[in-house]
N, CA, C and O atoms as a Tinker XYZ file with bonds, in Angstrom:
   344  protein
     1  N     65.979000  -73.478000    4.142000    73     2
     2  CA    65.075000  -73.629000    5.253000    64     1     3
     3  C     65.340000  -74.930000    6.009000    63     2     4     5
     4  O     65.706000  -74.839000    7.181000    81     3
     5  N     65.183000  -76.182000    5.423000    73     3     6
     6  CA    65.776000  -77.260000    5.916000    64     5     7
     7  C     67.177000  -77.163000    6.384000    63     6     8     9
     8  O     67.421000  -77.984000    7.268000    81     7
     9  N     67.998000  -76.533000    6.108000    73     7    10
    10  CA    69.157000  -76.566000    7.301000    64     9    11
    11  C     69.089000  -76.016000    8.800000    63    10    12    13
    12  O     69.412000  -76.390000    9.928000    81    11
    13  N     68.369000  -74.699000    8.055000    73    11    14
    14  CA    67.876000  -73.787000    9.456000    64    13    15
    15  C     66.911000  -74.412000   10.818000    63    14    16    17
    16  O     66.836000  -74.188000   12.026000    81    15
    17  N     66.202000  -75.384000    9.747000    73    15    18
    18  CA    65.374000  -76.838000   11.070000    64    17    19
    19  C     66.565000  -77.137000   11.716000    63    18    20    21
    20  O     66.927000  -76.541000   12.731000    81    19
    21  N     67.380000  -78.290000   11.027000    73    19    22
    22  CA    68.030000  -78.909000   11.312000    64    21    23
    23  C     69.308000  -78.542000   12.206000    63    22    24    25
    24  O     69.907000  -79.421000   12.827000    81    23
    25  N     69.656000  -77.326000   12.235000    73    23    26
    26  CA    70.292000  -76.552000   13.270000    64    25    27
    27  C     69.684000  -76.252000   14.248000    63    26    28    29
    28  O     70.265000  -76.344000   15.329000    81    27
    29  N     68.665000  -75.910000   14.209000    73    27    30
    30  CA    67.920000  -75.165000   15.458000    64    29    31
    31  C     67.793000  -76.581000   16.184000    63    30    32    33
    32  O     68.351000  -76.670000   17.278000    81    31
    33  N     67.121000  -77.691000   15.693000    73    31    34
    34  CA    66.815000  -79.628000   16.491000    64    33    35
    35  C     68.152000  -79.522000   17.066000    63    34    36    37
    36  O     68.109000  -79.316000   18.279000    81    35
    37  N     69.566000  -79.614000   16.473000    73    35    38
    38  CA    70.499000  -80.461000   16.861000    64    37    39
    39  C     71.198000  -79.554000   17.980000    63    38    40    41
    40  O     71.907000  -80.096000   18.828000    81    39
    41  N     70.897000  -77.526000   17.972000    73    39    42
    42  CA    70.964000  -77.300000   18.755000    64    41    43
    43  C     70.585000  -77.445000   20.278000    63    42    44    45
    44  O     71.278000  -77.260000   21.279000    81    43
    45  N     69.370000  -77.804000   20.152000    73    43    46
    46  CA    68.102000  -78.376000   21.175000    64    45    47
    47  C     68.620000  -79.263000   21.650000    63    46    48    49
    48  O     69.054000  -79.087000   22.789000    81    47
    49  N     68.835000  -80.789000   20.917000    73    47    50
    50  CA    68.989000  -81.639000   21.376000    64    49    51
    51  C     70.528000  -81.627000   22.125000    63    50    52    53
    52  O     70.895000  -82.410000   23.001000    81    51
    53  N     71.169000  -80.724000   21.641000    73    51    54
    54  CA    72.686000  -80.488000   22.105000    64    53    55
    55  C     72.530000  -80.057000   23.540000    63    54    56    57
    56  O     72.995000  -80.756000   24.440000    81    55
    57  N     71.700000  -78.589000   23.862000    73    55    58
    58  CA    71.750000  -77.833000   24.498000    64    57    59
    59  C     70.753000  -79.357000   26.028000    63    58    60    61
    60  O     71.085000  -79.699000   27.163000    81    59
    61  N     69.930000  -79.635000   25.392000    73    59    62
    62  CA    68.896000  -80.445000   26.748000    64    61    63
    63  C     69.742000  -81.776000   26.758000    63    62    64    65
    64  O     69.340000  -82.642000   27.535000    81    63
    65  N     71.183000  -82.138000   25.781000    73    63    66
    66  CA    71.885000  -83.254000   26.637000    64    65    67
    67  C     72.478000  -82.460000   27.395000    63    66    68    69
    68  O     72.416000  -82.902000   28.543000    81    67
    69  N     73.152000  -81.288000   27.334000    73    67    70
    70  CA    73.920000  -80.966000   28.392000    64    69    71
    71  C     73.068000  -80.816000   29.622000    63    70    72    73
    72  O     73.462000  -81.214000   30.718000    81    71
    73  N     72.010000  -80.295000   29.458000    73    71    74
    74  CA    70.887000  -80.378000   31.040000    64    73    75
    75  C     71.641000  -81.233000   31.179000    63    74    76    77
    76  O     72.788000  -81.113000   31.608000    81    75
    77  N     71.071000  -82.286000   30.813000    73    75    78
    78  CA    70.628000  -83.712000   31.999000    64    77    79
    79  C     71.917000  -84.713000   31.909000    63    78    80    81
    80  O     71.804000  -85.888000   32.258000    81    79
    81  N     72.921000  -84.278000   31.511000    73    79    82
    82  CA    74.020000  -84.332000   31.527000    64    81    83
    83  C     74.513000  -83.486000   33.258000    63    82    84    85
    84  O     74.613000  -84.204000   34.253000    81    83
    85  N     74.654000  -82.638000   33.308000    73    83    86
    86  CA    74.503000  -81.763000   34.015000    64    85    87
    87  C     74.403000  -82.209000   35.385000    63    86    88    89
    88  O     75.369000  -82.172000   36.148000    81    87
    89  N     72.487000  -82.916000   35.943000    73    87    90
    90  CA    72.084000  -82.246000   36.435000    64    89    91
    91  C     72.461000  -83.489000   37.712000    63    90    92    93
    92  O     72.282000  -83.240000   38.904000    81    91
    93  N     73.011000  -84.853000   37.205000    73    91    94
    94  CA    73.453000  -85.573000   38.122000    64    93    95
    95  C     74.679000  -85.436000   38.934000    63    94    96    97
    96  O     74.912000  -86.123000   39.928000    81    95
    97  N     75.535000  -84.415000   38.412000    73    95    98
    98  CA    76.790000  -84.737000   38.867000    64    97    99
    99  C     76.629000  -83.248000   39.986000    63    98   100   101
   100  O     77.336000  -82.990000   40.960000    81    99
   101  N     75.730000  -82.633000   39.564000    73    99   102
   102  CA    74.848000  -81.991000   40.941000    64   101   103
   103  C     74.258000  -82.250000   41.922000    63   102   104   105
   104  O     74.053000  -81.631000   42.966000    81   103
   105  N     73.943000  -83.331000   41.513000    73   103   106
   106  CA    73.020000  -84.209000   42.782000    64   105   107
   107  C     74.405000  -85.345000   43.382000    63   106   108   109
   108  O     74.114000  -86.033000   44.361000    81   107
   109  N     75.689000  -85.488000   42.851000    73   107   110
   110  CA    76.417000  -86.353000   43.727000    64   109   111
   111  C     77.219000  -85.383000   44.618000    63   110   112   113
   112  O     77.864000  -85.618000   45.640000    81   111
   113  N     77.016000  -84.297000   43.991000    73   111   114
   114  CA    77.851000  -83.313000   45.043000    64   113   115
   115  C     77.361000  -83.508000   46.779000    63   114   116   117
   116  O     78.109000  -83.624000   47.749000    81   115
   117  N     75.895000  -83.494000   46.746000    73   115   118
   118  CA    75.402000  -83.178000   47.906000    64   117   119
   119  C     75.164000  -84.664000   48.665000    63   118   120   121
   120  O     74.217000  -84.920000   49.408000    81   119
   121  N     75.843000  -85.234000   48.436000    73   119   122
   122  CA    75.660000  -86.884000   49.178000    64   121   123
   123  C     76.125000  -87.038000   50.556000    63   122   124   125
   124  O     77.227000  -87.213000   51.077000    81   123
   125  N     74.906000  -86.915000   50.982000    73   123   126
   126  CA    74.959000  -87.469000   52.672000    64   125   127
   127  C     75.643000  -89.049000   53.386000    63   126   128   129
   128  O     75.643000  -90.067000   52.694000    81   127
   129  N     75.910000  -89.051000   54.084000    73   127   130
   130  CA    76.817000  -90.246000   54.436000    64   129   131
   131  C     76.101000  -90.891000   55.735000    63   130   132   133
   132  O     76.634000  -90.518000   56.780000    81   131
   133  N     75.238000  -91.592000   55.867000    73   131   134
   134  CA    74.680000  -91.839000   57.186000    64   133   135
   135  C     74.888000  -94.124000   57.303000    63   134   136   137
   136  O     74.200000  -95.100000   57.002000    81   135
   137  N     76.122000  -93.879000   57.860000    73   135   138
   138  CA    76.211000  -95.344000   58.300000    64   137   139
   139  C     75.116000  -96.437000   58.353000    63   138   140   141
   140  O     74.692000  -97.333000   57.623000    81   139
   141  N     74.893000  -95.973000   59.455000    73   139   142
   142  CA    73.684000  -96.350000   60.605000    64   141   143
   143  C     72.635000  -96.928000   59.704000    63   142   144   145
   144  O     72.331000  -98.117000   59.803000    81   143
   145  N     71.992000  -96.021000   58.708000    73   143   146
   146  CA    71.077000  -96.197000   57.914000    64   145   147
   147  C     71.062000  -97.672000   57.241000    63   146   148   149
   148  O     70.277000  -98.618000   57.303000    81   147
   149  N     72.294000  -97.434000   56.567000    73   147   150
   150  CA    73.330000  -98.551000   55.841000    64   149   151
   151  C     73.255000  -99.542000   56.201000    63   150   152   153
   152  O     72.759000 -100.421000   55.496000    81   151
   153  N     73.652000  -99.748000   57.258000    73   151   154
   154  CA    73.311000 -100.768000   57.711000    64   153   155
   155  C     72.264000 -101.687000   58.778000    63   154   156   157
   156  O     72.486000 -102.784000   59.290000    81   155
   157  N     71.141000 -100.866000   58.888000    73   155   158
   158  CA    70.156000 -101.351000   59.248000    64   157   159
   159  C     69.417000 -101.938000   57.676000    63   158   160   161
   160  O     68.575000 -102.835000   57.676000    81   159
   161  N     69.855000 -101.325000   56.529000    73   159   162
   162  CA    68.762000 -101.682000   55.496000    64   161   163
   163  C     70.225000 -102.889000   54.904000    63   162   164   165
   164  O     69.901000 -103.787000   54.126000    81   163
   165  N     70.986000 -102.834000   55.130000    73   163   166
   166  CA    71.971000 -104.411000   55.139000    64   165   167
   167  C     71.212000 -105.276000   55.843000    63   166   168   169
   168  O     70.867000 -106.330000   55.309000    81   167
   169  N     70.899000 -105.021000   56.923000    73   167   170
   170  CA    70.146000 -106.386000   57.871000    64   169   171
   171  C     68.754000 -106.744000   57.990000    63   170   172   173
   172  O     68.240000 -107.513000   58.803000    81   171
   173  N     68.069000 -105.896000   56.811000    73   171   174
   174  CA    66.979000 -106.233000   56.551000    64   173   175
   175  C     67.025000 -106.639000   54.975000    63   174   176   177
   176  O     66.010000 -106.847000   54.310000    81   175
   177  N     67.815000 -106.687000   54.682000    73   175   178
   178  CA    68.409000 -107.250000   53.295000    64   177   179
   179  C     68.772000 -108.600000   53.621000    63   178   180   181
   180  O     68.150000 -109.479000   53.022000    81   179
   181  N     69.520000 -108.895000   54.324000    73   179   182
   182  CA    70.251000 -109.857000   55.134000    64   181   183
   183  C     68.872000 -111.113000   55.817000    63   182   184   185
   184  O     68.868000 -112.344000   55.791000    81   183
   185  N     68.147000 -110.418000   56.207000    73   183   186
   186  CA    66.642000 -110.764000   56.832000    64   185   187
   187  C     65.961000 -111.305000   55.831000    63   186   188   189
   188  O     65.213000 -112.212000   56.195000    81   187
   189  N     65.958000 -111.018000   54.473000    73   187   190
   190  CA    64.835000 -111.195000   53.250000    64   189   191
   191  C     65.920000 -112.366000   51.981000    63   190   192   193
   192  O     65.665000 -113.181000   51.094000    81   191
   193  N     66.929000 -111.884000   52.508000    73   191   194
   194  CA    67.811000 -113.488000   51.877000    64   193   195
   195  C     67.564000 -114.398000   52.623000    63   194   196   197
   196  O     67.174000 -115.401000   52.025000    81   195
   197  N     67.636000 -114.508000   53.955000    73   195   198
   198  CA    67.377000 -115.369000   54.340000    64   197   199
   199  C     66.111000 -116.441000   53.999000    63   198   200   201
   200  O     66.097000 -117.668000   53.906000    81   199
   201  N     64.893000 -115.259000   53.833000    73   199   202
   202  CA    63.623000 -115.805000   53.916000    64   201   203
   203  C     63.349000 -116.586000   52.593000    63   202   204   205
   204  O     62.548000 -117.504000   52.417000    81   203
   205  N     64.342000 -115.907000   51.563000    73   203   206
   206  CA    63.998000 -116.514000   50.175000    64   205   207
   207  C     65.117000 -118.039000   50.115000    63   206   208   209
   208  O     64.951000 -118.903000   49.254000    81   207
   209  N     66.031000 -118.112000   51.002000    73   207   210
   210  CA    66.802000 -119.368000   50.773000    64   209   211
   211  C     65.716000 -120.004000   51.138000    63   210   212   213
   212  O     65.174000 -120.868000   50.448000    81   211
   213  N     65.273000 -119.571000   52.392000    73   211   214
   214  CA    63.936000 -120.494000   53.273000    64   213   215
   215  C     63.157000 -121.102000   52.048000    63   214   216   217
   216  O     62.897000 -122.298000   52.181000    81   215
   217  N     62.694000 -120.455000   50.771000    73   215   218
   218  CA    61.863000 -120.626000   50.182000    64   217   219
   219  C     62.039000 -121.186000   48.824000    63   218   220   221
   220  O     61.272000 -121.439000   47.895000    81   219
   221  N     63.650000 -121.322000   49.079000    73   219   222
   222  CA    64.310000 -121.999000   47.726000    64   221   223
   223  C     64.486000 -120.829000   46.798000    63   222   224   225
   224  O     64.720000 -121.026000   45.605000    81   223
   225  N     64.445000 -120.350000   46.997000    73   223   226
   226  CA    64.651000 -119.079000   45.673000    64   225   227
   227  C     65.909000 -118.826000   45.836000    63   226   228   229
   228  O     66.097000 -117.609000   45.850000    81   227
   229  N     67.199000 -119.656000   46.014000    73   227   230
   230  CA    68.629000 -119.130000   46.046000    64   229   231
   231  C     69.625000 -118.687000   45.385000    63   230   232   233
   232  O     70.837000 -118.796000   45.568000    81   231
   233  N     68.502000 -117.749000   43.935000    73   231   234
   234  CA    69.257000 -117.012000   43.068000    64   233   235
   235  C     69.000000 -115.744000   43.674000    63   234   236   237
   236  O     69.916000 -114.953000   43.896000    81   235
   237  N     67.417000 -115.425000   44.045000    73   235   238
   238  CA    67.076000 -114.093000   44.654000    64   237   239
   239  C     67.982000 -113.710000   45.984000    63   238   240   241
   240  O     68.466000 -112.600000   46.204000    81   239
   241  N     68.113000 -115.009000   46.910000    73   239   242
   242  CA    69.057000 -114.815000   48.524000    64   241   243
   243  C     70.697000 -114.627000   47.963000    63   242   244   245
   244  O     71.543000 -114.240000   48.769000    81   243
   245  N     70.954000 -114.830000   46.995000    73   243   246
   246  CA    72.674000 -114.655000   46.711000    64   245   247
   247  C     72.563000 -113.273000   46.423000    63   246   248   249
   248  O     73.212000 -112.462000   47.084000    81   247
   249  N     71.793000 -112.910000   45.487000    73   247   250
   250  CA    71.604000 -111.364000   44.816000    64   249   251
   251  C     71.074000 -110.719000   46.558000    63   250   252   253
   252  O     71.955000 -110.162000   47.213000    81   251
   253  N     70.351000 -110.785000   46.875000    73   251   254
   254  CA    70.128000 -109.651000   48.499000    64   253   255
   255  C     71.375000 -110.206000   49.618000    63   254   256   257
   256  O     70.853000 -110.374000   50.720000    81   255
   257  N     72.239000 -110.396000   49.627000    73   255   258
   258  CA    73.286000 -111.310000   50.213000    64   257   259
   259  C     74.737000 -110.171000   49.455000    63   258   260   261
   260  O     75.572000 -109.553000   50.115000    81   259
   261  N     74.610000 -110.218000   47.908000    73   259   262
   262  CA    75.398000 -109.051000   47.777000    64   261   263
   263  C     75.382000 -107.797000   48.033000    63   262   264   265
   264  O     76.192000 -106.948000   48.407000    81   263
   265  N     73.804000 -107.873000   47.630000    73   263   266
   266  CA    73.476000 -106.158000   47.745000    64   265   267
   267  C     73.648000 -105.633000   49.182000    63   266   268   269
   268  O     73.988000 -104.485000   49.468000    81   267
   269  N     73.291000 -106.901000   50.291000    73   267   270
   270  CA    73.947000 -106.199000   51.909000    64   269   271
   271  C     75.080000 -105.944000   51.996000    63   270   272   273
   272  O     75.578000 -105.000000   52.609000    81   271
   273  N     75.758000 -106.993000   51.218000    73   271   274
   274  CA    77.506000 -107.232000   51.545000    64   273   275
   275  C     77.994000 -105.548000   51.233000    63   274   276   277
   276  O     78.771000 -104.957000   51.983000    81   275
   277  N     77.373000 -104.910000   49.973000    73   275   278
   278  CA    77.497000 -103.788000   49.172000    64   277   279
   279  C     77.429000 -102.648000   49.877000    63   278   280   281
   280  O     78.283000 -101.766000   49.794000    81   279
   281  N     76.375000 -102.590000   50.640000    73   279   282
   282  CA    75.978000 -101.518000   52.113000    64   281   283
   283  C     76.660000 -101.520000   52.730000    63   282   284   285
   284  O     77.092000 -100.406000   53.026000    81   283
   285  N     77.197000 -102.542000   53.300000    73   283   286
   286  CA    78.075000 -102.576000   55.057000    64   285   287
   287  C     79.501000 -101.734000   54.414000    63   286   288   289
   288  O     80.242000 -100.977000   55.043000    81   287
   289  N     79.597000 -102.116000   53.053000    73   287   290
   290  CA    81.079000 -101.659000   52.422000    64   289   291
   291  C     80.945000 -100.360000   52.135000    63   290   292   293
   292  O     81.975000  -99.686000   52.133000    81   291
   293  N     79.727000  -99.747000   51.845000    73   291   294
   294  CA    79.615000  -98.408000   51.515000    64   293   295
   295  C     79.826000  -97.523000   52.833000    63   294   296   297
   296  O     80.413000  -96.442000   52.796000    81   295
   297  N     79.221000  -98.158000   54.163000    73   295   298
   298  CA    78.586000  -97.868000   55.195000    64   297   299
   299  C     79.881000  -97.779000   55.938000    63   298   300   301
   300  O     80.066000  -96.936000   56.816000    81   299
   301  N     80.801000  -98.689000   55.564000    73   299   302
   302  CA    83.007000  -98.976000   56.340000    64   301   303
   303  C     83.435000  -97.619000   55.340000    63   302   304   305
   304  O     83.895000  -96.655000   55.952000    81   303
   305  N     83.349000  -97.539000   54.333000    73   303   306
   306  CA    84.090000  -96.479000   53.201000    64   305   307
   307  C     83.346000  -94.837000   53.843000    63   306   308   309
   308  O     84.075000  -93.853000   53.722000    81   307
   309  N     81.937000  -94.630000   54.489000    73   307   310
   310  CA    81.842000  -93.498000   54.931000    64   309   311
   311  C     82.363000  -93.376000   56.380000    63   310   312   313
   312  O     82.732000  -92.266000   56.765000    81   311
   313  N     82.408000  -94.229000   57.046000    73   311   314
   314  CA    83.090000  -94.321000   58.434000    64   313   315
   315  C     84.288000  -93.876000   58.136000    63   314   316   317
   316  O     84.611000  -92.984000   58.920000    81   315
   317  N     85.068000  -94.099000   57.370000    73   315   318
   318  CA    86.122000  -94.464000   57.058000    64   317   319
   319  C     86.542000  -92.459000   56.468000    63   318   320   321
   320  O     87.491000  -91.707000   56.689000    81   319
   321  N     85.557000  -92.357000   55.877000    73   319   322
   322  CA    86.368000  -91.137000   54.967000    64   321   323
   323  C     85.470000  -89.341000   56.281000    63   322   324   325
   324  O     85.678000  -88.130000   56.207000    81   323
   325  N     84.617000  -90.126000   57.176000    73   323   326
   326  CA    84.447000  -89.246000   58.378000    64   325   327
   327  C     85.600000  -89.478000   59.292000    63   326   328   329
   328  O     86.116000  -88.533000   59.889000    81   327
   329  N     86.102000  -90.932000   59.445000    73   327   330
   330  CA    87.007000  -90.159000   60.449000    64   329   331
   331  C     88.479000  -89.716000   59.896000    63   330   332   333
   332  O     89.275000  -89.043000   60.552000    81   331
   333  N     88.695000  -90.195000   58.616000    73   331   334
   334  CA    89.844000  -88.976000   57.909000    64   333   335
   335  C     89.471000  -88.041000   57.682000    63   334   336   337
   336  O     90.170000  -87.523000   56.810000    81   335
   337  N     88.509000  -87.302000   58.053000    73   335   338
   338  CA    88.242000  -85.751000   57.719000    64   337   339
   339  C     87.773000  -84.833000   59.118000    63   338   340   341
   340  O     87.301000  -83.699000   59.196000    81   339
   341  N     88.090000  -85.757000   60.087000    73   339   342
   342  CA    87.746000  -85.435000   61.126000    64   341   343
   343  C     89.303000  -85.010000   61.659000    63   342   344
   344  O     89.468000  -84.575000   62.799000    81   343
């Protein structure tokens, strides 16, 4: 009887990693590419480093300083792979 548990759990747990295993590489399929977006939320990133150097916090303004730098690059790499597919 105790094996028959223990098969049926590890099946379970087998079967619901593969879900959610699964269910992301479904959701990168459908990835929209919108520049524009990108980089308006870069320059309001860009906007809120600023405010925290203002405020001395210049561990928080380096970290929102990358994370824009990170956008504009995501935001050149979809420009970039619309107009090679264009």
């Amino acid at each position: 009887m105790r094996r028959t548990v223990t098969a049926v759990l590890s099946a379970a747990l087998l079967a619901g990693g593969l879900a959610v295993t699964a269910a992301p590489s479904a959701q990168a399929a459908e990835f929209i590419c919108k520049p524009a977006e990108l980089r308006q939320e870069a320059a309001k990133l860009d906007r809120k480093a600023e405010e925290l150097k203002h405020l001395g916090e210049r561990t928080a303004a380096a970290r929102a300083h990358q994370k824009a730098d990170a956008l504009r690059k995501k935001a050149k790499m979809c420009e970039d792979a619309d107009s090679r597919a264009s």
